[in-house]
C-alpha positions as CSV (number, residue, x, y, z in Angstrom):
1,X,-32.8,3.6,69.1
2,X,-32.5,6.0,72.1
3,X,-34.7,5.8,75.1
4,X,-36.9,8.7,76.3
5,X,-39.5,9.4,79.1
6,X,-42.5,8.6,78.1
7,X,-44.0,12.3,77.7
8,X,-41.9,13.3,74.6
9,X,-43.6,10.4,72.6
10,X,-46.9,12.1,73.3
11,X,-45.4,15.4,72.7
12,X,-44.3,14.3,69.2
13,X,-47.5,12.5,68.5
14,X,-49.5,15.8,68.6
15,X,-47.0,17.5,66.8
16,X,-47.0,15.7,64.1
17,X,-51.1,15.8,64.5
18,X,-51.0,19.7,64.5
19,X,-48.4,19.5,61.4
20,X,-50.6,17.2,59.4
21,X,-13.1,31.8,80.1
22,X,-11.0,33.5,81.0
23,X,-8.2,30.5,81.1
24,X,-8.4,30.2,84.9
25,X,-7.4,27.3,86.6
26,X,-9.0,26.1,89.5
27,X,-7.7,24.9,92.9
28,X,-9.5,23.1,96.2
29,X,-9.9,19.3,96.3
30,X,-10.0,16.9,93.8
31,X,-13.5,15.7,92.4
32,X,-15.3,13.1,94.3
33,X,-17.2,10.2,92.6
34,X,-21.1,10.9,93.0
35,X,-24.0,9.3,91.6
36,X,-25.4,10.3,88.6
37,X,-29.0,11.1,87.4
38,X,-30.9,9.3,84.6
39,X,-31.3,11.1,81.1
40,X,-34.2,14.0,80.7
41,X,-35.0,16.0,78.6
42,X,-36.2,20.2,79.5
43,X,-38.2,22.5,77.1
44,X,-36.2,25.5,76.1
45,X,-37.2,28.8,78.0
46,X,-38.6,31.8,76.0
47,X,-35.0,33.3,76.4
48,X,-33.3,30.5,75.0
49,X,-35.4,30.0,72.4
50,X,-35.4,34.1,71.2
51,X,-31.2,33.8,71.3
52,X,-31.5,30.7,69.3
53,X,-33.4,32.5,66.4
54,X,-31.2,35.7,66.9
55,X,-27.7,33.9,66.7
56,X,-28.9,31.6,63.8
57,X,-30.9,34.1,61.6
58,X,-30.3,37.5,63.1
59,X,-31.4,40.4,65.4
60,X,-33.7,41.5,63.0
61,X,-36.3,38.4,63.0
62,X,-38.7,39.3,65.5
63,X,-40.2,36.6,67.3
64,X,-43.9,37.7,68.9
65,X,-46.2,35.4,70.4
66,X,-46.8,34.1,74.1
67,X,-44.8,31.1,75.5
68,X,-46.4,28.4,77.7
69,X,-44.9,29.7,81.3
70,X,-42.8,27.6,83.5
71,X,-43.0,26.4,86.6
72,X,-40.6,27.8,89.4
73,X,-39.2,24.6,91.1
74,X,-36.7,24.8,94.1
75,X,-36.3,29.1,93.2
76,X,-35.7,28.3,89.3
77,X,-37.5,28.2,85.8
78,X,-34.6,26.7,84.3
79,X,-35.3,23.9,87.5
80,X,-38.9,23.7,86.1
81,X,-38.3,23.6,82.2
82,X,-37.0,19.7,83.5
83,X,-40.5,18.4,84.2
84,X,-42.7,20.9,82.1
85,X,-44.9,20.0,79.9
86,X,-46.5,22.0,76.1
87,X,-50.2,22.3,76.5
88,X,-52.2,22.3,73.5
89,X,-52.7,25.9,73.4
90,X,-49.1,26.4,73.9
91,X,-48.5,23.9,70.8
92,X,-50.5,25.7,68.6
93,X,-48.7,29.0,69.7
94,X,-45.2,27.5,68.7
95,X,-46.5,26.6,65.4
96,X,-48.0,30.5,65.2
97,X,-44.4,31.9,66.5
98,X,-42.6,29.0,63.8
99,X,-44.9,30.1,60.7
100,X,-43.8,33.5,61.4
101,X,-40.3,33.3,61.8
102,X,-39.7,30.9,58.4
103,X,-42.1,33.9,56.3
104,X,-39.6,36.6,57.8
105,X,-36.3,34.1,56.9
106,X,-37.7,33.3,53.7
107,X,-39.2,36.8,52.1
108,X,-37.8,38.4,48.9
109,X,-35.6,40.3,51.3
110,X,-34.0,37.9,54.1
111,X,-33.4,35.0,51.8
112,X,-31.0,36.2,50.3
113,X,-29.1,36.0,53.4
114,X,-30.1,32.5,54.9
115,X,-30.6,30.6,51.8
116,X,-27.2,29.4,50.3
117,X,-28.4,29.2,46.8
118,X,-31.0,31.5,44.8
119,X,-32.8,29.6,42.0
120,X,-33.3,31.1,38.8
121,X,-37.7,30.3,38.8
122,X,-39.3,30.7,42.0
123,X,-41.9,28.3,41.2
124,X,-40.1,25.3,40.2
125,X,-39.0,23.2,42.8
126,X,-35.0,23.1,43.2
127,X,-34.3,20.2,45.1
128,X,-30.1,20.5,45.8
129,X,-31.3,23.7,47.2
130,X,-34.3,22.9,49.4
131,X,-31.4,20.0,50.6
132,X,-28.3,22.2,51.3
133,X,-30.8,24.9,53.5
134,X,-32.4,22.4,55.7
135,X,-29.6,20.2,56.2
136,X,-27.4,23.2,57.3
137,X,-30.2,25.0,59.3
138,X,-31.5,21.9,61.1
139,X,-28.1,21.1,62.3
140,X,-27.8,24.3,64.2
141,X,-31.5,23.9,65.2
142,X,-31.2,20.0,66.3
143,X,-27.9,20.6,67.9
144,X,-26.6,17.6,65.7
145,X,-26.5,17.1,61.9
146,X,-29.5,15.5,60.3
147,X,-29.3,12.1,59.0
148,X,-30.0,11.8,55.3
149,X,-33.5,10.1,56.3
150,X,-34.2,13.1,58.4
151,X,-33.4,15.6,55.1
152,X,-35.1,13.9,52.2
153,X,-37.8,14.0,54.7
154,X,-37.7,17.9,55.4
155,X,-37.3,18.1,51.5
156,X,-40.2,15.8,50.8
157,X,-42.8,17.7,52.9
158,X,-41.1,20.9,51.2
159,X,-41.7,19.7,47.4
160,X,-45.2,18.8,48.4
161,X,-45.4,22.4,50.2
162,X,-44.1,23.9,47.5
163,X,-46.0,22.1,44.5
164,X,-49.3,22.9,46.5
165,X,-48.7,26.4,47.2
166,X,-47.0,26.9,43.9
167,X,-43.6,28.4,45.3
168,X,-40.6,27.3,45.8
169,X,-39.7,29.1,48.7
170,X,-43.2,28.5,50.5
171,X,-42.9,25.2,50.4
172,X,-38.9,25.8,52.4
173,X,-41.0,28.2,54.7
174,X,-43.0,25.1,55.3
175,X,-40.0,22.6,56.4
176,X,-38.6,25.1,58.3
177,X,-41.5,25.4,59.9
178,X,-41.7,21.8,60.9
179,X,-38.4,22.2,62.2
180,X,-38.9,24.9,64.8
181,X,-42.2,23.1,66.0
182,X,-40.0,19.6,66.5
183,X,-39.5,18.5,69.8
184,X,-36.1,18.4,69.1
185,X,-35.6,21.7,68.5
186,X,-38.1,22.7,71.6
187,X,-36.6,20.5,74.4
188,X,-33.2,19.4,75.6
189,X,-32.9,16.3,75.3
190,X,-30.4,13.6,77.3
191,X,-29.4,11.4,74.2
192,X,-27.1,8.4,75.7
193,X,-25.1,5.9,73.6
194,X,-23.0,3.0,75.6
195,X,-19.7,3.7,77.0
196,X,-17.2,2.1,75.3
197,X,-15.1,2.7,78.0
198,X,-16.9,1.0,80.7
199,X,-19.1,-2.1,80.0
200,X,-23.0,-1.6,80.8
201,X,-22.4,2.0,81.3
202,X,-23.7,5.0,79.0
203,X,-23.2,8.4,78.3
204,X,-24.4,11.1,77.2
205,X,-23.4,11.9,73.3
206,X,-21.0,14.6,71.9
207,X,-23.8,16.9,70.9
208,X,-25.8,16.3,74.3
209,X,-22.6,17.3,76.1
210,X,-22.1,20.1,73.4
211,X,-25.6,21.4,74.6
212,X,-25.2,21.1,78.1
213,X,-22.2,23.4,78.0
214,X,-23.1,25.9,75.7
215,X,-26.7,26.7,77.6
216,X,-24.8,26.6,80.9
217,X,-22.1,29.1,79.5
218,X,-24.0,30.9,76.8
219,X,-27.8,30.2,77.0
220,X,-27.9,29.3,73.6
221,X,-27.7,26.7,71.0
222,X,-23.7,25.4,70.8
223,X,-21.7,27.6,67.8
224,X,-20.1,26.2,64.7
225,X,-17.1,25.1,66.6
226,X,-18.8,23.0,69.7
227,X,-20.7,21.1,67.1
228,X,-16.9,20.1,64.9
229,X,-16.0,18.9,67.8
230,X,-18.5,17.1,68.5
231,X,-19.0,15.4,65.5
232,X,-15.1,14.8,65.8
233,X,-15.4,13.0,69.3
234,X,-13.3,15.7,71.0
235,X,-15.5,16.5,73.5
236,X,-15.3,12.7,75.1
237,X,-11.9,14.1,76.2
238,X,-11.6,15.8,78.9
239,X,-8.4,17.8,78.0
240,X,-10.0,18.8,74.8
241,X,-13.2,19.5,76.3
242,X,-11.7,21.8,78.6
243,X,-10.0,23.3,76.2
244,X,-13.4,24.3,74.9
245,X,-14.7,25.6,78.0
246,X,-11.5,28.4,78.5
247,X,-13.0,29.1,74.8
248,X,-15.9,30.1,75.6
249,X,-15.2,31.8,79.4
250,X,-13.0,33.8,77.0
251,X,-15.8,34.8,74.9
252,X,-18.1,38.2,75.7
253,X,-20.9,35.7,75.5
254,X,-19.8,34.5,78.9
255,X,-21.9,37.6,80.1
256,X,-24.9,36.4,78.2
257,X,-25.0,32.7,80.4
258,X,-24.3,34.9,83.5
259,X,-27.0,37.3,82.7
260,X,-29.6,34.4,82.2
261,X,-28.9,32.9,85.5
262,X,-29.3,35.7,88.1
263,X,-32.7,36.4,85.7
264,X,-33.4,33.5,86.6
265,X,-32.7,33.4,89.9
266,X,-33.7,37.0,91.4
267,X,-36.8,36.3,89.4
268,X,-36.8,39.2,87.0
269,X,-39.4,37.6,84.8
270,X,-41.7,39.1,87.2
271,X,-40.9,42.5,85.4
272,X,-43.4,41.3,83.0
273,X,-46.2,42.0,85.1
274,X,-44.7,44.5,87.6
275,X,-47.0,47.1,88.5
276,X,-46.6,50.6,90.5
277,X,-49.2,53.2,91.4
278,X,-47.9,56.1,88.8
279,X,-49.1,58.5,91.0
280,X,-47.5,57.3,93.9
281,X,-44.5,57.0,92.1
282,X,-44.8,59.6,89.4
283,X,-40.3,59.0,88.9
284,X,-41.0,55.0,88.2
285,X,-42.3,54.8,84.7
286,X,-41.9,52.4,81.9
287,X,-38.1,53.6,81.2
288,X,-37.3,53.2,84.5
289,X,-38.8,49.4,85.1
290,X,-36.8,48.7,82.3
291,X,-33.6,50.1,83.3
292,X,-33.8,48.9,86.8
293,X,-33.7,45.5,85.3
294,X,-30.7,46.1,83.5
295,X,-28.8,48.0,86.1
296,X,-28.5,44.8,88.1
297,X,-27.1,42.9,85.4
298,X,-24.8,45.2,84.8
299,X,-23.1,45.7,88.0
300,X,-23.8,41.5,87.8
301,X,-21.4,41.3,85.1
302,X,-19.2,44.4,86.0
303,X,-18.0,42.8,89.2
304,X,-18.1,39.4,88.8
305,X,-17.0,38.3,84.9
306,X,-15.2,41.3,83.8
307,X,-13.3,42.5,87.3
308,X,-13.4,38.6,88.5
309,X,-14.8,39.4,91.4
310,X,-16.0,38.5,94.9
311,X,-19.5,37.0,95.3
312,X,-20.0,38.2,98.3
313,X,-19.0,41.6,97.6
314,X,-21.9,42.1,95.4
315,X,-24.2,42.9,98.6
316,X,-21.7,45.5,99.4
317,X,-20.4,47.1,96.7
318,X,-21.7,50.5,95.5
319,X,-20.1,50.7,92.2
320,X,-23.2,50.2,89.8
321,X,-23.8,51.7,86.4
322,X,-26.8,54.6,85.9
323,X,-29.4,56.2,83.2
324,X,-31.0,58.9,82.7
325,X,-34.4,57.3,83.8
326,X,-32.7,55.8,86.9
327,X,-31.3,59.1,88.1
328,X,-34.4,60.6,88.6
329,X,-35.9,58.0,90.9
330,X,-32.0,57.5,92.4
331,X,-32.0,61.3,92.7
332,X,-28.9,61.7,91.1
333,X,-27.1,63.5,88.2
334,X,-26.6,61.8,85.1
335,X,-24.5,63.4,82.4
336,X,-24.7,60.8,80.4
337,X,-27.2,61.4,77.2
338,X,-30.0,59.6,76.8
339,X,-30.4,55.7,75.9
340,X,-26.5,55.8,77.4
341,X,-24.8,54.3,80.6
342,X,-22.4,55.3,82.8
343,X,-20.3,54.2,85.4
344,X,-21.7,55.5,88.9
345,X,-20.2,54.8,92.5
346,X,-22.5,55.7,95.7
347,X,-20.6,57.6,98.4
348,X,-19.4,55.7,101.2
349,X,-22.1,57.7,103.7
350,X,-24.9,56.9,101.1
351,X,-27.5,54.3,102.7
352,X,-27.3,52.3,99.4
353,X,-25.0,49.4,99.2
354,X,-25.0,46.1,97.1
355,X,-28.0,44.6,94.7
356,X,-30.1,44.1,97.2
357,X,-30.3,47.8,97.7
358,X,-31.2,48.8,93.8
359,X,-34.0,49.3,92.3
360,X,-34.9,45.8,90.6
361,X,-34.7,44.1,93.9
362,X,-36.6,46.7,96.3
363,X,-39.2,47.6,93.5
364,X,-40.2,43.8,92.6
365,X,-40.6,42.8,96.4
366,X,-42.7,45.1,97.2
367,X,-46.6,46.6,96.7
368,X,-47.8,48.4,94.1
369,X,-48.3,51.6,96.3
370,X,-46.3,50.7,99.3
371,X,-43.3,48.8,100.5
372,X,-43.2,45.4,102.0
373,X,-40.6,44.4,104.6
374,X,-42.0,40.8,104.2
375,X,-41.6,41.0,101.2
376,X,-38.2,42.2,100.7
377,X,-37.2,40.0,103.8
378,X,-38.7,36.6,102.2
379,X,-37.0,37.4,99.1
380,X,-34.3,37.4,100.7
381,X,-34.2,34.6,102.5
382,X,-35.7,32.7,99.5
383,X,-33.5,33.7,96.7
384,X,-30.1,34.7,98.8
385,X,-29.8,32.4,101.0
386,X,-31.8,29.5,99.9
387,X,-34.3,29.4,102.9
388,X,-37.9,28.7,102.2
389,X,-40.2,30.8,103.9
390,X,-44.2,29.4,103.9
391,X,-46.8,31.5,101.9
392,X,-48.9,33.0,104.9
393,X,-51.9,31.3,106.2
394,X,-55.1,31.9,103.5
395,X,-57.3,32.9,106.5
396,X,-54.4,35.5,108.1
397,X,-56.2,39.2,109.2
398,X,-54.1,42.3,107.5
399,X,-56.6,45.0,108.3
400,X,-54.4,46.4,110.8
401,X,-51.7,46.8,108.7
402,X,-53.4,47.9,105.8
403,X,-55.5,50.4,107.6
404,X,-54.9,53.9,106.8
405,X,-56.5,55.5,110.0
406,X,-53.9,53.0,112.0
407,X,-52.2,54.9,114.5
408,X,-48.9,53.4,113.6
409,X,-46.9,55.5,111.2
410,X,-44.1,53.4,110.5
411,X,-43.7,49.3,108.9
412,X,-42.2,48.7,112.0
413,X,-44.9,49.7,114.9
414,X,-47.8,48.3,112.1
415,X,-45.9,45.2,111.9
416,X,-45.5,44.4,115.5
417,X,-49.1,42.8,115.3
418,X,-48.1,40.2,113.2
419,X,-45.3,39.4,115.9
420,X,-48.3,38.7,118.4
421,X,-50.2,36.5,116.3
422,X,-49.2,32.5,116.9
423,X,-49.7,32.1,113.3
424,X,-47.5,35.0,112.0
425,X,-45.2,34.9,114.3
426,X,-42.8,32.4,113.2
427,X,-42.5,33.2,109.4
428,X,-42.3,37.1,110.1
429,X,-39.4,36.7,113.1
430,X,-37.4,35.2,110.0
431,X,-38.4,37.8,107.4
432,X,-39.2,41.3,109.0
433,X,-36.3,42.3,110.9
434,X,-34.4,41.8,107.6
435,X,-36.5,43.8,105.1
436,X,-37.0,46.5,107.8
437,X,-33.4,47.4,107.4
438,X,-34.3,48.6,103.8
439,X,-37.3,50.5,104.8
440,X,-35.8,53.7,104.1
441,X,-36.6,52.5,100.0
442,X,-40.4,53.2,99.5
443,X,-41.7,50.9,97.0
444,X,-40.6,51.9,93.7
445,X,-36.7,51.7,95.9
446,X,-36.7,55.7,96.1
447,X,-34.9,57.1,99.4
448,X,-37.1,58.3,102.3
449,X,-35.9,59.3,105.7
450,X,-39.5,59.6,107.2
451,X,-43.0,57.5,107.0
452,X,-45.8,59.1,108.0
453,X,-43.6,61.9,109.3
454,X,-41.8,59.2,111.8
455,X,-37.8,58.5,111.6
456,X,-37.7,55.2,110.2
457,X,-35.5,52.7,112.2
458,X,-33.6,50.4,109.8
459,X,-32.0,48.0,112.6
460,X,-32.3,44.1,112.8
461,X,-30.5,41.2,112.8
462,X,-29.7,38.4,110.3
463,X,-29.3,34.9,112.3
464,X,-28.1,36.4,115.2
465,X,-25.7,39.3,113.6
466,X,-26.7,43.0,114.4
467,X,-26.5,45.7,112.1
468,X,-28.3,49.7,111.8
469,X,-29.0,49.6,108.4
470,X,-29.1,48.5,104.6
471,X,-25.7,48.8,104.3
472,X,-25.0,46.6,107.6
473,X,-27.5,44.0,105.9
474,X,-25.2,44.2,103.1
475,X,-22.3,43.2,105.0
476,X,-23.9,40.0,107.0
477,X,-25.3,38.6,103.6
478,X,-21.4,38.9,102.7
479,X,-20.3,37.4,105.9
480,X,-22.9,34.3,106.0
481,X,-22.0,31.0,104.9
482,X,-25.1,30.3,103.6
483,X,-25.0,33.3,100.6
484,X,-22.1,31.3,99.2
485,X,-23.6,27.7,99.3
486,X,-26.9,28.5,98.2
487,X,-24.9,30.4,95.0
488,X,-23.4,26.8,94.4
489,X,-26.7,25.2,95.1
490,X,-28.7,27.3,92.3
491,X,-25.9,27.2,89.6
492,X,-25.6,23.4,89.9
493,X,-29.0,23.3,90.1
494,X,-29.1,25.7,87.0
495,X,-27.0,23.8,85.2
496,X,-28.4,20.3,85.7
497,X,-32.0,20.6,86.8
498,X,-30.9,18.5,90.2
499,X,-30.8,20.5,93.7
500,X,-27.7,19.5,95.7
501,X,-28.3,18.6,99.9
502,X,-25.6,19.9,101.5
503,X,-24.3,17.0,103.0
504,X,-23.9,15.9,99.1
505,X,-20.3,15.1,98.6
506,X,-20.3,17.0,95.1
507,X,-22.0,20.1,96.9
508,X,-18.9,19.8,99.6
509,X,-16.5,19.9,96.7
510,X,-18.2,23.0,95.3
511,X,-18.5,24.9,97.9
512,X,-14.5,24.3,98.6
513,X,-13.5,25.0,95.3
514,X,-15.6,28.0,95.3
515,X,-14.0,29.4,98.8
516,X,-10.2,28.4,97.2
517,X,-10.8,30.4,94.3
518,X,-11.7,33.4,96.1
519,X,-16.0,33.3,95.8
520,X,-14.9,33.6,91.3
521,X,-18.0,33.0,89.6
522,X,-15.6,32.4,86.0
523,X,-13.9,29.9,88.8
524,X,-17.0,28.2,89.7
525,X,-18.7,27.8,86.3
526,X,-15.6,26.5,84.5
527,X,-15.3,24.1,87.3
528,X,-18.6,22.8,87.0
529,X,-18.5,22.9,83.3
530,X,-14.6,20.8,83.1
531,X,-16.0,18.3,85.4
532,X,-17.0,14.8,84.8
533,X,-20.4,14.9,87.0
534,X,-21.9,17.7,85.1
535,X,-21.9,15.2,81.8
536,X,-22.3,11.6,83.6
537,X,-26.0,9.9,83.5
538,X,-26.8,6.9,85.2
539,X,-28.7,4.2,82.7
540,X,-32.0,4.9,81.6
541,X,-34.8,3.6,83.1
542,X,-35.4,0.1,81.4
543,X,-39.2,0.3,81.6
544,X,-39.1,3.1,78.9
545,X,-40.0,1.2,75.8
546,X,-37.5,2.8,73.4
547,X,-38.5,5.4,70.9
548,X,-36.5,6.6,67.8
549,X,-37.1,9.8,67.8
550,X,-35.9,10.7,64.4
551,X,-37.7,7.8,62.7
552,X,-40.9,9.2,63.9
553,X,-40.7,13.2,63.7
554,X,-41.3,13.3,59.7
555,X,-43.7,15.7,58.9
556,X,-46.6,14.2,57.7
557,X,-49.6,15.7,55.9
């Protein structure tokens, strides 16, 4: 019997109604004792859920459908996935995406591959078969082997699949189904057992740990090995857990986990719906939006997993990576062939320096058909440094800026009446004279020396420190104390779905551990991931009637 917040019992209810490394070792202080946070339970995001079906069955199941969003909560969806709920509609679209992933598992061609026995007539039911597929597949799925309740239950619901459909394999697309619609499968759940350690106290089980460090490391379900030694008890050792952690830092999948944070937190899923005026911006088309995407994420990974990098250099360096589609709106030759990358360095006179000056980041904060130093300046303080800026005021005037007869030529002059408005004022003083230092990038991020046939000034100031241009930018997000703590702040809150204060004693130890180890990244994460806050929970909360969740997610018909 396992305790749960109340909304994953109604979450199961309609279900069931719709289913009728790198080896580093870390320095700084020693970790401090902090409270811990009850068991949750967070739905897996679309990303998650697509590497799931990839590493289990293959890159060549396609999974097509549309995914309930999430909610952005303090700068993160993975924040958000913690206290999101499934909506009907979205219910019904996991079944849709489920139903279509078992057919593809299951045809005459793929189940050859995934099944781990062929039967001799398709249209009797074999029943050690149906047993040894679901058992094996819902304990990658689960993240924790299936009791034997759990699989004569799959196998039930099969047989009577299978003896109404007339087909053996039918009736295993069915149970599969069931699985990938479980709640289960669809959320991360806390599961707690008591401490035999420490009287009254819980914590969290092997396989909850086992999840919590794959998805923080890999963004995926935990491999053959985490789950062994999980069902072993190793990873209620620390030694041995760590010894999994160097593991997987080790792995090239280290780049996958690193990838799906900064997604996540420079807000790259709003490529989905990123629009630019093609005749405006005739060089930014479709290959290019998706190559600016992955340009960032390269020179992400580049610099800080496989050079072990400096954080902070990442807002200075100009070693990136280029294609074909990207030289044309970078202006640059490429002799790479198409569909290829290369490595590319901007000269040291070149205006471009670190992510904030590539195309992802100066394309997605900006207009459709025009740049946006607010924009580009909010984001930064927003995403960079951690630093909410308030949505304008719903009654605030932009004619004059917008107006194309304005006599104003530049951002700069048209923005100046925003700086004489009380109720602009204060958010643009904090936002403009950052973003105007990247005004020579028009919208789609494409150099321009001139607006309107005026020089563009790209001075300002970040907190009180002077620079002429992009590249100075660059350099004071390196220098600022706050770019470093608010990149602890997001990957703990990443990792754990809490937000850290920063007079939090656990934030404190970050932060040193982070500045000790040289701004590592590898450092960072394997110091988060070897620690004994990241897996602590505090009891549940006793109110919760208790649920067992396994008794009660049978199919039924």
């Amino acid at each position: 019997m396992i305790p749960v917040v109340s909304h994953l019992r109604q979450w199961v209810l309609l279900a069931l109604f719709v289913f009728a490394g790198l080896g580093l070792t870390a320095c700084g202080p020693a970790e401090p004792v902090t409270e811990s946070a009850p068991p949750d339970m967070r739905r897996l995001t679309e990303e998650q859920y697509r590497n799931i079906i990839a590493d289990v069955f293959g890159t060549t199941i396609t999974v097509s459908g549309r995914f309930d969003p999430l909610v952005r909560t303090e700068g993160l969806l993975a924040v958000g996935a913690w206290s999101t709920s499934v909506s009907s509609a979205g219910l019904m679209q996991y079944e849709e995406i489920a139903r279509s992933v078992a057919a593809q598992v299951l045809n005459e061609t793929n189940r050859p591959l995934f099944a781990p026995c062929q039967t001799s007539d398709d249209t009797a039911f074999d029943e050690p078969c149906a047993r040894q597929f679901l058992a094996k597949v819902g304990r990658v799925l689960f993240r924790r082997p299936l009791t034997d309740e759990e699989v004569s239950a799959r196998v039930s619901f099969a047989r009577r699949a299978a003896d109404s459909l007339g087909h053996f394999y039918d009736g295993l697309s069915f149970s599969l189904t069931s699985l990938l619609v479980d709640p289960e499968f669809l959320f991360i759940t806390d599961f707690t057992e008591p401490d035999p350690d420490q009287r009254d106290a819980t914590r969290l089980t092997a396989f909850s740990k086992a999840a919590r460090l794959s998805f923080l490391l890999w963004n995926t379900t935990p491999d053959d090995a985490l789950l062994i030694a999980a069902e072993n008890g190793d990873l209620h050792s620390m030694d041995r857990l760590s010894r999994h952690v160097d593991r997987m830092m080790a792995s090239p999948r280290l780049n996958n986990g690193v990838r799906a944070f900064f997604s996540d937190m420079l807000e790259f899923n709003k490529f989905d719906v990123l629009e630019k005026d093609s005749i405006i911006y005739p060089a930014f088309g479709t290959a290019a939006v998706r190559d600016a995407r992955e340009q960032t994420l390269r020179t992400i990974t580049d610099h800080l997993v496989t050079r072990n990098g400096d954080y902070r250099d990442l807002f200075t360096t100009r070693k990136t990576f280029m294609s074909r589609p990207l030289g044309m709106v970078y202006q640059v030759r490429v002799k790479a062939p198409e569909n290829v990358w290369e490595p590319f360095e901007f000269p040291a006179d070149d205006p471009r320096a670190g992510i904030q000056a590539q195309l992802s980041f100066l394309a997605l904060n900006s207009h459709p058909g025009r740049s946006s130093p607010t924009l580009r300046g909010k984001a930064i303080r927003n995403m960079l440094l951690c630093q909410r800026v308030p949505d304008p005021p719903a009654d605030v005037d932009f004619s004059e800026f917008n107006d194309p007869n304005s006599p104003s030529k530049t951002a700069r002059d048209r923005l100046s009446a925003h700086a004489t408005n009380a109720a602009c004022a204060g958010c643009h003083r904090i936002t403009d004279p950052i973003g105007l230092a990247l005004e020579n990038f028009d919208g789609s991020g494409q150099f321009r020396a001139v607006e309107n046939g005026a020089h563009i000034d790209t001075s300002g100031d970040l907190d009180g420190i002077l620079f002429a241009d992009g590249a100075g930018l660059g350099q004071a997000l390196h220098d600022n104390p706050a770019t470093t703590s608010c990149l602890v702040n997001r990957i703990y809150a990443y990792a754990s779905g809490q937000s850290l204060s920063s007079r939090n004693e656990w934030m404190a130890y970050l932060e040193e551990g982070f500045a000790a180890d040289g701004y590592s990244i590898t450092a960072l994460l394997k110091r988060i991931a070897s620690s004994t806050t990241f897996y602590a929970v505090a009891p549940a909360d006793t109110s919760e009637q208790e649920f067992d969740l396994a008794a009660n997610t049978s199919p039924v018909e």
